[in-house]
Biopython code that builds the backbone (N, CA, C, O; Angstrom):
import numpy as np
from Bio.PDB.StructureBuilder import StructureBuilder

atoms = [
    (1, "UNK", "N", (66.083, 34.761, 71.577)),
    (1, "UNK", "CA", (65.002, 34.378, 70.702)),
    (1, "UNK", "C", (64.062, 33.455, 71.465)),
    (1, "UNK", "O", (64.290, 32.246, 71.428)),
    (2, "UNK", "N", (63.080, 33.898, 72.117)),
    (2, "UNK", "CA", (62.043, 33.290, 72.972)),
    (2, "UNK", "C", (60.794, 32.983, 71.998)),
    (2, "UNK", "O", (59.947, 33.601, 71.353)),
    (3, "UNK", "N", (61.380, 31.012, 72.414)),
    (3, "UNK", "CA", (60.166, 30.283, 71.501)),
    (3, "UNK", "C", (59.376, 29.873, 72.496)),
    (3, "UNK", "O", (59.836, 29.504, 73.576)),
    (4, "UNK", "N", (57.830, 29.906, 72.159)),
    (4, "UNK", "CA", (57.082, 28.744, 72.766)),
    (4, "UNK", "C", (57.327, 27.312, 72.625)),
    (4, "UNK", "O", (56.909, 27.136, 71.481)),
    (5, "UNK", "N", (57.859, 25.804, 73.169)),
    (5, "UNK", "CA", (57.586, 24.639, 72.767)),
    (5, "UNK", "C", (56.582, 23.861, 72.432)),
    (5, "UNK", "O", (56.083, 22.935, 73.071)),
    (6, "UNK", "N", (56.248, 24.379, 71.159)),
    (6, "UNK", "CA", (55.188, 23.610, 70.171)),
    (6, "UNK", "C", (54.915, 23.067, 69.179)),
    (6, "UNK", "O", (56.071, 23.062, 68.756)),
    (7, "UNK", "N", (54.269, 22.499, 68.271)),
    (7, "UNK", "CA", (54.669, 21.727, 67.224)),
    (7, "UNK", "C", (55.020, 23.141, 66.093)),
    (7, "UNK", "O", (56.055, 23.220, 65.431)),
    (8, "UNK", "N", (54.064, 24.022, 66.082)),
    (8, "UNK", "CA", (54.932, 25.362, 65.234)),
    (8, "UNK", "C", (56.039, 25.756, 65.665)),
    (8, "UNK", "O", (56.909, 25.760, 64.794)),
    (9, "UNK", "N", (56.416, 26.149, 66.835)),
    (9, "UNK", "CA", (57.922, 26.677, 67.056)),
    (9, "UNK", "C", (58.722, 25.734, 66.515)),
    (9, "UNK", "O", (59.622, 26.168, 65.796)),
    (10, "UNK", "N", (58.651, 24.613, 66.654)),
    (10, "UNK", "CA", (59.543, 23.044, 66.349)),
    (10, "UNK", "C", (60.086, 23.094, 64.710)),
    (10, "UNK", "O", (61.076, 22.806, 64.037)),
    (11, "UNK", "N", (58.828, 23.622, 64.583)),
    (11, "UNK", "CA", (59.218, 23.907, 62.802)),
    (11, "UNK", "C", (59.663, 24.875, 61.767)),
    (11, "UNK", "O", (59.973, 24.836, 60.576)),
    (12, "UNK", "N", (59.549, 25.913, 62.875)),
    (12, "UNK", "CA", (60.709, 27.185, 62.397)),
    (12, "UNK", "C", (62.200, 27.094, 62.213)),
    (12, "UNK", "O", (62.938, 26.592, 63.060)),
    (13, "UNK", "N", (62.514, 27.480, 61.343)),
    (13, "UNK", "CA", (63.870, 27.976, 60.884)),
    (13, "UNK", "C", (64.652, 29.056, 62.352)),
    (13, "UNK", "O", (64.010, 29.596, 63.252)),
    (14, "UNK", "N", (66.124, 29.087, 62.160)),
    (14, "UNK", "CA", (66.335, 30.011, 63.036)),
    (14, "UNK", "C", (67.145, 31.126, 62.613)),
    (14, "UNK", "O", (68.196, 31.574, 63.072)),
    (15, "UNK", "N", (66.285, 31.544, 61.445)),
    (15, "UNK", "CA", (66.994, 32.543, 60.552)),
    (15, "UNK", "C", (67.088, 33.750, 61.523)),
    (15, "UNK", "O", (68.221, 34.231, 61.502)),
    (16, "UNK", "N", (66.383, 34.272, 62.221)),
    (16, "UNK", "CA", (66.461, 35.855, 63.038)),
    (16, "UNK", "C", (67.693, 35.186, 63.720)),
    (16, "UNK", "O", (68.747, 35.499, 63.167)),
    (17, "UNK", "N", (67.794, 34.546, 64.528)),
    (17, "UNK", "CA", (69.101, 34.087, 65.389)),
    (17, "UNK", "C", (70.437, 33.919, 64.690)),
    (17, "UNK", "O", (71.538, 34.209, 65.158)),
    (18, "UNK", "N", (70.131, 33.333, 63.329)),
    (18, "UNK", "CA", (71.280, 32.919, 62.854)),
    (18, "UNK", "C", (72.035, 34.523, 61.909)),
    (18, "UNK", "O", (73.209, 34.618, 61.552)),
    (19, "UNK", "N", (70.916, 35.611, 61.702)),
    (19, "UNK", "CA", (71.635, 36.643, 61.625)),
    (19, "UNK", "C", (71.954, 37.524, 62.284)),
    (19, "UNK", "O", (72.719, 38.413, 61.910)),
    (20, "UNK", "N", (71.372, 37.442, 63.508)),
    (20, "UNK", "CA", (72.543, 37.682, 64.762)),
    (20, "UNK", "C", (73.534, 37.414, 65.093)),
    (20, "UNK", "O", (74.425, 38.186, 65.448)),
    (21, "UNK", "N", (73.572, 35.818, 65.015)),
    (21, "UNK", "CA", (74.888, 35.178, 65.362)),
    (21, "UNK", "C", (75.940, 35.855, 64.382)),
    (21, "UNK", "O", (76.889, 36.566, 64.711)),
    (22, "UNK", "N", (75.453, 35.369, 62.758)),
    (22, "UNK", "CA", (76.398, 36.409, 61.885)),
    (22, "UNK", "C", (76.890, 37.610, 62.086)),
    (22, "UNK", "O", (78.059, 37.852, 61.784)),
    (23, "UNK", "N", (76.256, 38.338, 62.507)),
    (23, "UNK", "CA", (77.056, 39.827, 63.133)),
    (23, "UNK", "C", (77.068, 39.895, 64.345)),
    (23, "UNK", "O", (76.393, 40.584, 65.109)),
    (24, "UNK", "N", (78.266, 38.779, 64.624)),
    (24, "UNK", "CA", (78.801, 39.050, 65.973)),
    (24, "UNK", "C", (77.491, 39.510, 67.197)),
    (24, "UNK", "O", (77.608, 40.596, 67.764)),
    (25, "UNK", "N", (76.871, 39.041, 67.363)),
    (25, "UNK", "CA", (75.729, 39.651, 69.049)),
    (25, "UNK", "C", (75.764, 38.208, 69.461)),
    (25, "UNK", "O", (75.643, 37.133, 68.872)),
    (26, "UNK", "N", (75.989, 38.620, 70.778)),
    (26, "UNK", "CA", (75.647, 37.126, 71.742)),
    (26, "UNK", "C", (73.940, 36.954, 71.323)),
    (26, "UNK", "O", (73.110, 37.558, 70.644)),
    (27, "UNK", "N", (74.000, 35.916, 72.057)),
    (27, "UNK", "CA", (72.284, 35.345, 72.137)),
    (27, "UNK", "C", (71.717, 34.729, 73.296)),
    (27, "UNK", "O", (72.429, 34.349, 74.226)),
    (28, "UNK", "N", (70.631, 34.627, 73.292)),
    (28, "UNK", "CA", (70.236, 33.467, 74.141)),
    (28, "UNK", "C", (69.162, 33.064, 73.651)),
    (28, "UNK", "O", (68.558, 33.919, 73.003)),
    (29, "UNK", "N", (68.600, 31.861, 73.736)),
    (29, "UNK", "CA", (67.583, 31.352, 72.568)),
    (29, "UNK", "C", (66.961, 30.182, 73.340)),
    (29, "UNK", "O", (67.486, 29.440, 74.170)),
    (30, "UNK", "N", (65.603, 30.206, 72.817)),
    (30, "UNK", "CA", (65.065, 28.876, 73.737)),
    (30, "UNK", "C", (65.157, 27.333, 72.612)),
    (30, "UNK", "O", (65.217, 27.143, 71.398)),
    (31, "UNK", "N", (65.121, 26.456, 73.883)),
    (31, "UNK", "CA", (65.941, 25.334, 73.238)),
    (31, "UNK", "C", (64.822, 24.816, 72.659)),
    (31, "UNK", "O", (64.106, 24.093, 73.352)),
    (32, "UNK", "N", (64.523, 25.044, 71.508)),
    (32, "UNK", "CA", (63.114, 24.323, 70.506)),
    (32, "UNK", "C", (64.084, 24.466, 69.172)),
    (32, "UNK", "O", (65.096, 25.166, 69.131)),
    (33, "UNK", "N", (63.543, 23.623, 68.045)),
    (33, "UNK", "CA", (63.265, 23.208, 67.096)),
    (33, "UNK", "C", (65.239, 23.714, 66.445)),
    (33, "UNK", "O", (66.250, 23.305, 67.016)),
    (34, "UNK", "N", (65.240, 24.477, 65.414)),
    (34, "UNK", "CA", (66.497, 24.874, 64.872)),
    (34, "UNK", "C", (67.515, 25.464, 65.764)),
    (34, "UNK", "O", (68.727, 25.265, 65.679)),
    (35, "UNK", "N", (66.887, 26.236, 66.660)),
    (35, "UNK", "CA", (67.449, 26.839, 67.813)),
    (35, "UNK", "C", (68.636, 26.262, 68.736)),
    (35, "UNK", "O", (69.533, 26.885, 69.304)),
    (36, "UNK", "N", (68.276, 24.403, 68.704)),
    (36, "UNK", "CA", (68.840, 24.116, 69.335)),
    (36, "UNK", "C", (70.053, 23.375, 68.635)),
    (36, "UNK", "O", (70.872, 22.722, 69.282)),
    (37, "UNK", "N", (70.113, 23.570, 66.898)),
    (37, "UNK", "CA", (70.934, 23.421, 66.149)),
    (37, "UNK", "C", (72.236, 24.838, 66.265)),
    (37, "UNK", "O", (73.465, 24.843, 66.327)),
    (38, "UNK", "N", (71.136, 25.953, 66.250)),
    (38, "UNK", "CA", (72.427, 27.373, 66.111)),
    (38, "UNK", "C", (73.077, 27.771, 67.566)),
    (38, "UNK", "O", (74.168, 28.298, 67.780)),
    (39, "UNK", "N", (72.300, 27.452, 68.286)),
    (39, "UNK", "CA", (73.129, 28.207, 69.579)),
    (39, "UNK", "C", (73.422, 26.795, 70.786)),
    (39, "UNK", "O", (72.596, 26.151, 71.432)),
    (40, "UNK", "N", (74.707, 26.699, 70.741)),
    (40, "UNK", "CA", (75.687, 26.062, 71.360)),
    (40, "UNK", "C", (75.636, 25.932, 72.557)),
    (40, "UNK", "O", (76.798, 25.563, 72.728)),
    (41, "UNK", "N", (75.017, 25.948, 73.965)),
    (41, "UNK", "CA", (74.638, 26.080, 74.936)),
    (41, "UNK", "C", (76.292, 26.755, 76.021)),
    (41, "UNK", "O", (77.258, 25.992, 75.998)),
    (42, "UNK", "N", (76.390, 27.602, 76.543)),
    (42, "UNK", "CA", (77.748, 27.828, 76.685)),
    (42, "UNK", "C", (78.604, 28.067, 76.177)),
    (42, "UNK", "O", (79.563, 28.623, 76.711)),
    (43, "UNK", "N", (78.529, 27.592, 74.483)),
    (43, "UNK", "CA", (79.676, 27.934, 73.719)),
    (43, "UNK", "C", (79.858, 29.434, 73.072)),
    (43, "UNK", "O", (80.750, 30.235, 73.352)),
    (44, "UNK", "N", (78.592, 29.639, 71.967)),
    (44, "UNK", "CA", (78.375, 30.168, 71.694)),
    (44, "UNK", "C", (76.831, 31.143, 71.834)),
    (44, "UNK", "O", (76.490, 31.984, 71.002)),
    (45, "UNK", "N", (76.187, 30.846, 72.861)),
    (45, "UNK", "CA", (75.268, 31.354, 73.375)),
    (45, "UNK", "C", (74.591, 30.246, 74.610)),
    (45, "UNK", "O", (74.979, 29.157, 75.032)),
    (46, "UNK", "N", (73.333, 31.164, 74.951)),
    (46, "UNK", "CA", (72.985, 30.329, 76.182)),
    (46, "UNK", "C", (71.622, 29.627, 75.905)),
    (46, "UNK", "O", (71.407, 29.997, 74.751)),
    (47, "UNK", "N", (70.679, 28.918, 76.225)),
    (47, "UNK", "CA", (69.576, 28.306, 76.167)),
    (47, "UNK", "C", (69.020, 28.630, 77.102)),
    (47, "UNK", "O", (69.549, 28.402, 78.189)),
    (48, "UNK", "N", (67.720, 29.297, 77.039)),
    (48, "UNK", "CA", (67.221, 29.280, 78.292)),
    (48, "UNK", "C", (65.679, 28.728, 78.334)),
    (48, "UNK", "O", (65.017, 28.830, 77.301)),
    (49, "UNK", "N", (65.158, 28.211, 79.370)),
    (49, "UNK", "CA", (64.029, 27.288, 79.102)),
    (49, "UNK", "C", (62.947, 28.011, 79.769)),
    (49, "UNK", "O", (61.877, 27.787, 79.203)),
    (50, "UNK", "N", (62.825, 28.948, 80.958)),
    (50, "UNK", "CA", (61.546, 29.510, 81.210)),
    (50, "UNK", "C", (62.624, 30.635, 81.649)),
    (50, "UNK", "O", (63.810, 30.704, 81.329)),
    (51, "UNK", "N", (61.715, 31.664, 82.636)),
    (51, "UNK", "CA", (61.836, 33.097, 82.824)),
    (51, "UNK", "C", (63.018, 32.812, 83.621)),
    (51, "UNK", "O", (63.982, 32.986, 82.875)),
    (52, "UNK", "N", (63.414, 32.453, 84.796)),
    (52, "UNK", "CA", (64.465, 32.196, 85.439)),
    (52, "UNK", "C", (65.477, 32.077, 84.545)),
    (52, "UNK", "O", (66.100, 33.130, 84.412)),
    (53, "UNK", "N", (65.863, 31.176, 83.887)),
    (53, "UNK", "CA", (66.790, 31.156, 82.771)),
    (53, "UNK", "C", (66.922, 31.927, 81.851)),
    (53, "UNK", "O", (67.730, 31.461, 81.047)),
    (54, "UNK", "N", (66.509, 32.954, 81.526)),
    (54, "UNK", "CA", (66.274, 34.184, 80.855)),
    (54, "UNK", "C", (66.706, 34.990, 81.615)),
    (54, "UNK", "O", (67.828, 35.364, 81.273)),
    (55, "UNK", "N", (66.264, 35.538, 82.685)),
    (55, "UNK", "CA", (67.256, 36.330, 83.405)),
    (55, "UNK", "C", (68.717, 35.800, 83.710)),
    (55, "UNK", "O", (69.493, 36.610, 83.205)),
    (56, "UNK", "N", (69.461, 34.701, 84.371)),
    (56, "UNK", "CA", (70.363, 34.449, 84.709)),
    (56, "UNK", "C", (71.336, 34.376, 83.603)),
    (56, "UNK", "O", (72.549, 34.418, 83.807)),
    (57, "UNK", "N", (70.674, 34.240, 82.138)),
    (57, "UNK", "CA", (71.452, 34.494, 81.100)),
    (57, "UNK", "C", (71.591, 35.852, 80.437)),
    (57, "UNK", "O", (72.572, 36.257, 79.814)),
    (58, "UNK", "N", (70.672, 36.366, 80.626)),
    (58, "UNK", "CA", (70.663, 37.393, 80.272)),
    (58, "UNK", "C", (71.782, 38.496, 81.788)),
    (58, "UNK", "O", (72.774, 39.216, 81.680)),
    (59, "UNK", "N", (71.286, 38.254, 82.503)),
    (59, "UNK", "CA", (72.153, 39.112, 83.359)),
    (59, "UNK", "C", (73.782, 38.438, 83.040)),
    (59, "UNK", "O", (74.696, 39.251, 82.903)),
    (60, "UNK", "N", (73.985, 37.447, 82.968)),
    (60, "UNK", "CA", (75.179, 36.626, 82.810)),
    (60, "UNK", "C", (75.969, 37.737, 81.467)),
    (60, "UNK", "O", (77.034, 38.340, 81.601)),
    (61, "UNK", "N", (75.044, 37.746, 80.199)),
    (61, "UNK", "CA", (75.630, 38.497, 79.454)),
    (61, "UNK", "C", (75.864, 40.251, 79.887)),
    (61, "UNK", "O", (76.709, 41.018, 79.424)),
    (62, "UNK", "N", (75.067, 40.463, 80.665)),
    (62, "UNK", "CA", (75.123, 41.873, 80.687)),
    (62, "UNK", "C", (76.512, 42.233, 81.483)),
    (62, "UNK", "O", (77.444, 42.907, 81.044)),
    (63, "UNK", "N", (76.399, 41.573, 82.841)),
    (63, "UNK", "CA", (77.884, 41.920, 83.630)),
    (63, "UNK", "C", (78.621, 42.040, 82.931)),
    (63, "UNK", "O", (79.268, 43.076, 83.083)),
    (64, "UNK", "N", (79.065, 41.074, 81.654)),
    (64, "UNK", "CA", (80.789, 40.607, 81.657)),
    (64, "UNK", "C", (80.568, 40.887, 79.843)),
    (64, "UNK", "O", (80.020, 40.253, 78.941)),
    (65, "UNK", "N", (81.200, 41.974, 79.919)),
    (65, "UNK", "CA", (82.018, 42.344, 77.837)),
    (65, "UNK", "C", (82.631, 41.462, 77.344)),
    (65, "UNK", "O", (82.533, 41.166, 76.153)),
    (66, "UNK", "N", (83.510, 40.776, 78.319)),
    (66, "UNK", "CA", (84.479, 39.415, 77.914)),
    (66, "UNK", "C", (83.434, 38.173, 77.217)),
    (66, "UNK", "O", (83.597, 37.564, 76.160)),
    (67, "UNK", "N", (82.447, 38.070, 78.109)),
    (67, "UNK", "CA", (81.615, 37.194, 77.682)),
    (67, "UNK", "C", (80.775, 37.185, 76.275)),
    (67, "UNK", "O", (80.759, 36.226, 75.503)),
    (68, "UNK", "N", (80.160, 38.276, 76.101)),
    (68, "UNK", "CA", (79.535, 39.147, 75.123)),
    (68, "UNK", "C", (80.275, 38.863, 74.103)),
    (68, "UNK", "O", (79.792, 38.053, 73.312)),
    (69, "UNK", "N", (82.187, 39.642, 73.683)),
    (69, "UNK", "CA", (82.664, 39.156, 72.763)),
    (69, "UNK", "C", (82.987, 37.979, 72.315)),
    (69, "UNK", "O", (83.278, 37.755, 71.140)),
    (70, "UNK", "N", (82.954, 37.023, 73.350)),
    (70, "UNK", "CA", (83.332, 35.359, 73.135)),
    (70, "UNK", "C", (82.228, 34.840, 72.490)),
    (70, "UNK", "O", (82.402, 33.789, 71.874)),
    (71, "UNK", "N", (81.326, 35.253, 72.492)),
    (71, "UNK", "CA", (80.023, 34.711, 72.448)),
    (71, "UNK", "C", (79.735, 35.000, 70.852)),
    (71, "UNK", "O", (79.452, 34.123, 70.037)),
    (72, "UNK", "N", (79.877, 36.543, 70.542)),
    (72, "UNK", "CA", (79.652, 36.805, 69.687)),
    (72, "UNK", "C", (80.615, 36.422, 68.508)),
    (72, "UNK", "O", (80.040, 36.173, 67.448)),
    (73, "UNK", "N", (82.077, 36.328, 68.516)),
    (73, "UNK", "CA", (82.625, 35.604, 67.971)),
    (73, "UNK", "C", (82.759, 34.255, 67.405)),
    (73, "UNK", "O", (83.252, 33.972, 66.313)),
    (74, "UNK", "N", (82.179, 33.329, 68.418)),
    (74, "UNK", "CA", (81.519, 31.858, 68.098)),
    (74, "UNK", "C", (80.442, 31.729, 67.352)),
    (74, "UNK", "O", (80.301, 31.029, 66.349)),
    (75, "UNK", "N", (79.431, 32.660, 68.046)),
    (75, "UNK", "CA", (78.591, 32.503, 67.152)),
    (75, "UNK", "C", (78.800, 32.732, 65.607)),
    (75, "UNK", "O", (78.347, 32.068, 64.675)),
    (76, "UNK", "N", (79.467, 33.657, 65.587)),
    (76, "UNK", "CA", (79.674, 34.286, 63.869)),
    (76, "UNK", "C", (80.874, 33.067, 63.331)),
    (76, "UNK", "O", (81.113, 33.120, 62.124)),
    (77, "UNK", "N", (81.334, 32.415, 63.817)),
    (77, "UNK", "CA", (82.407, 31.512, 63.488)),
    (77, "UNK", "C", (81.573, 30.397, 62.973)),
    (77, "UNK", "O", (81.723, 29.832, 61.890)),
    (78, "UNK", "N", (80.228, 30.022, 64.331)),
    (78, "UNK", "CA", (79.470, 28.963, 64.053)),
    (78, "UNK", "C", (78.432, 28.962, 62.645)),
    (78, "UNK", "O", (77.977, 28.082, 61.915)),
    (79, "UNK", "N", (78.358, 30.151, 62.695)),
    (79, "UNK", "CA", (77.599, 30.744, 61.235)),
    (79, "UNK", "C", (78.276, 30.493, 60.125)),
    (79, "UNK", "O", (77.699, 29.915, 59.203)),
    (80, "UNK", "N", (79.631, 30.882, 60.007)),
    (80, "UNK", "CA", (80.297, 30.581, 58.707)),
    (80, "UNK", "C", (80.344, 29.632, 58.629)),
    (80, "UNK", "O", (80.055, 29.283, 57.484)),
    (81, "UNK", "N", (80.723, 28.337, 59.668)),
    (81, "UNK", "CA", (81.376, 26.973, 59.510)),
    (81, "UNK", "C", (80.099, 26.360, 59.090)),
    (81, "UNK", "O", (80.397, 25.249, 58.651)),
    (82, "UNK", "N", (78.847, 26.535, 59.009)),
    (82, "UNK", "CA", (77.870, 25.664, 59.115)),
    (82, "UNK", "C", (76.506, 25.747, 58.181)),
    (82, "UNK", "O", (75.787, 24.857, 57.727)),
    (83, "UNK", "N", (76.450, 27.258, 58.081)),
    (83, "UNK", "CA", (75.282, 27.763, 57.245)),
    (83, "UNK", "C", (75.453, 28.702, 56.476)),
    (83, "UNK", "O", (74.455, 29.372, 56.210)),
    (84, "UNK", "N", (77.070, 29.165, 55.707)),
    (84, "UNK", "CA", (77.802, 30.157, 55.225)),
    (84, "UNK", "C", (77.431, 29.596, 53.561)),
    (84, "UNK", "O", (77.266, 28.382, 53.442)),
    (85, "UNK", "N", (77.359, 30.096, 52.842)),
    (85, "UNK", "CA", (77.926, 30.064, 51.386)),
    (85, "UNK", "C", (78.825, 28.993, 50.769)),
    (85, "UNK", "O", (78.524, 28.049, 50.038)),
    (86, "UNK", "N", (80.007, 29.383, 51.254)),
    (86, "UNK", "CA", (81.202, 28.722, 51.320)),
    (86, "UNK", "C", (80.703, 27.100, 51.995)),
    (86, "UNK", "O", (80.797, 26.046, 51.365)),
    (87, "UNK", "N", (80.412, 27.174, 52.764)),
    (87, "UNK", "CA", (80.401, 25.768, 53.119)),
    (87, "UNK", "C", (78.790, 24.996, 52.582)),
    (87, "UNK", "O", (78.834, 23.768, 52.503)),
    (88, "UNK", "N", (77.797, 25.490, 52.323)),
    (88, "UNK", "CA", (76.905, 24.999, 51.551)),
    (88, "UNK", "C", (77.578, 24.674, 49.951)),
    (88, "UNK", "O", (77.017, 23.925, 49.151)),
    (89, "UNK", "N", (78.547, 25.208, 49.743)),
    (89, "UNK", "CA", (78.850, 25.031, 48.300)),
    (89, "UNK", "C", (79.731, 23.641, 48.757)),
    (89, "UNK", "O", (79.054, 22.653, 48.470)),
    (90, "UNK", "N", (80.471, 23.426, 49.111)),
    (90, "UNK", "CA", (81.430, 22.590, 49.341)),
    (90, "UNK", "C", (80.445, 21.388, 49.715)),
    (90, "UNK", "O", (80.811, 20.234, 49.494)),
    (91, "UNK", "N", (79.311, 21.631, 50.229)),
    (91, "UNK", "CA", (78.220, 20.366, 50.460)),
    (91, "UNK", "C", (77.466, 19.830, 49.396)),
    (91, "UNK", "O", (77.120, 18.654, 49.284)),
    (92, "UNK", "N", (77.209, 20.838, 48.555)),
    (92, "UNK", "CA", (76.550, 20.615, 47.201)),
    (92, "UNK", "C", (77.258, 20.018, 46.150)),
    (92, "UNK", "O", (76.712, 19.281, 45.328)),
    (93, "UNK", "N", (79.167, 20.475, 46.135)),
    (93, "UNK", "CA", (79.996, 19.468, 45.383)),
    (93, "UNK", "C", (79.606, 18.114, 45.834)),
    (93, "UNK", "O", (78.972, 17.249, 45.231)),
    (94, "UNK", "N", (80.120, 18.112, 47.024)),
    (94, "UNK", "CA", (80.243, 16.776, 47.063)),
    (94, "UNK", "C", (79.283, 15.624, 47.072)),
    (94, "UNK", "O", (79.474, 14.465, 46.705)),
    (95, "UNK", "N", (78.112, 16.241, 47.616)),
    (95, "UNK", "CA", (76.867, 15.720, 46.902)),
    (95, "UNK", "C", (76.745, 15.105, 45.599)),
    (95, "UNK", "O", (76.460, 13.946, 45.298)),
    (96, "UNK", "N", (77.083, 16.351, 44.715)),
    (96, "UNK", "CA", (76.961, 16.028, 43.422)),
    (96, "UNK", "C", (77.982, 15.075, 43.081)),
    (96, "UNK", "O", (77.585, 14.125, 42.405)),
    (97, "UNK", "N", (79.358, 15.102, 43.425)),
    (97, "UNK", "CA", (79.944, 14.099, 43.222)),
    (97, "UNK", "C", (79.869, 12.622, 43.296)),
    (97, "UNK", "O", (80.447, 11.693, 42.733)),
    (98, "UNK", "N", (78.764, 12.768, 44.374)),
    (98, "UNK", "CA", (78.788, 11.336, 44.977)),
    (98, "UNK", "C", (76.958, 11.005, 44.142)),
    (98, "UNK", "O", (76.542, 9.868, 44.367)),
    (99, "UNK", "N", (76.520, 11.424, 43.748)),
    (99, "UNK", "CA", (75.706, 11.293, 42.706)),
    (99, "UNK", "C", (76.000, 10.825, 41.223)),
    (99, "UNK", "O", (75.356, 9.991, 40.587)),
    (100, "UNK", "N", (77.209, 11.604, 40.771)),
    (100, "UNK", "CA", (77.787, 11.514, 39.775)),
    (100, "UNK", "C", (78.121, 10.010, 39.441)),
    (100, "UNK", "O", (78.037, 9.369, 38.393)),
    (101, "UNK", "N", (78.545, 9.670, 40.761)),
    (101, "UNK", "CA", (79.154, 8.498, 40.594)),
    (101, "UNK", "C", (78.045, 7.151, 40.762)),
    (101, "UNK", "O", (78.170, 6.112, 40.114)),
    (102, "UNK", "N", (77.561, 7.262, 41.206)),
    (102, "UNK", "CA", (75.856, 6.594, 41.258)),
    (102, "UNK", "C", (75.505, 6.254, 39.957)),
    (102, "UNK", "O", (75.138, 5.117, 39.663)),
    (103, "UNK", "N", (75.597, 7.200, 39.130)),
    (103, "UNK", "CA", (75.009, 7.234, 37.870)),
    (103, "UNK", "C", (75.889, 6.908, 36.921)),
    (103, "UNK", "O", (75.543, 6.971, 35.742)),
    (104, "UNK", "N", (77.342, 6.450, 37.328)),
    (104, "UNK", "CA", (77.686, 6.059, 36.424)),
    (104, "UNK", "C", (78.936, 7.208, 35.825)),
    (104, "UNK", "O", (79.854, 6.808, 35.109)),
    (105, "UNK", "N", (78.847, 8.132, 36.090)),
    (105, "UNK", "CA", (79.191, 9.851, 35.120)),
    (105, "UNK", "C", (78.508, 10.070, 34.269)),
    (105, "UNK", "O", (79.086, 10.879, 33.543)),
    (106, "UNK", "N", (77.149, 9.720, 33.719)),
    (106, "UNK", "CA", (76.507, 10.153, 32.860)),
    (106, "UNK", "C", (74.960, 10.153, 32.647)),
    (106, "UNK", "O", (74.610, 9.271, 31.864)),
    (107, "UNK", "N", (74.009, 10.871, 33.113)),
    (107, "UNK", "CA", (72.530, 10.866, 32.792)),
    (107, "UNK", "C", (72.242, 11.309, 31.676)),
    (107, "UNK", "O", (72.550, 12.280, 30.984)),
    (108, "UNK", "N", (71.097, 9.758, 31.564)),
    (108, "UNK", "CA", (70.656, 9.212, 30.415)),
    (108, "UNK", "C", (68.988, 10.362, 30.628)),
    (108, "UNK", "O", (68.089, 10.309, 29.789)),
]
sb = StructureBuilder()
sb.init_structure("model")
sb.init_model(0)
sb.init_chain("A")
sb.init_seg("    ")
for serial, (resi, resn, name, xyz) in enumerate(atoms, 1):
    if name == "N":
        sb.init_residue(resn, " ", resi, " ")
    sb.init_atom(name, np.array(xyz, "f"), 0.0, 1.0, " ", f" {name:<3s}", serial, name[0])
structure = sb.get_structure()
């Protein structure tokens, strides 16, 4: 996902990436704005900052299948653990809980 570094790229979401990551595909993504929230540098994908780094990651993924599936697995792991359903709900309890209690247990 090749961003320009600018005050618009900065402020994009990294929804195209992050439904990649969800179905399992490696990535490589430039390190701006959300981007550098979803993809893990090494872990689960690579960062790359100009054309050089774009190729060396990109060829990096192409050689090696091993890599590809590791990649793609994290990523989709990093997806559930972080921006899944399931775990937005479990953020919104406890939110609310801790609101709840702010107020007393009861709005007036």
């Amino acid at each position: 996902m090749p961003l320009t570094d600018d005050e618009w790229s900065r402020g994009k979401c990294a929804f195209k990436l992050l439904q990649y990551m969800a179905a399992s595909l490696p990535c490589v993504a430039s390190p701006v704005g959300a981007n550098t929230e979803a993809v893990l540098d090494g872990v689960n994908g690579f960062h790359a900052r100009d054309d050089a780094g774009w190729e060396r990651a990109l060829e990096r993924l192409i050689v090696s299948a091993e890599l590809r599936v590791r990649f793609g697995a994290a990523g989709r792991a990093h997806v559930a653990e972080r921006y899944s359903m399931q775990s937005y709900r479990s953020n919104y309890v406890a939110l609310l809980t801790r609101l709840a209690a702010l107020d007393g247990g009861g709005i007036e």
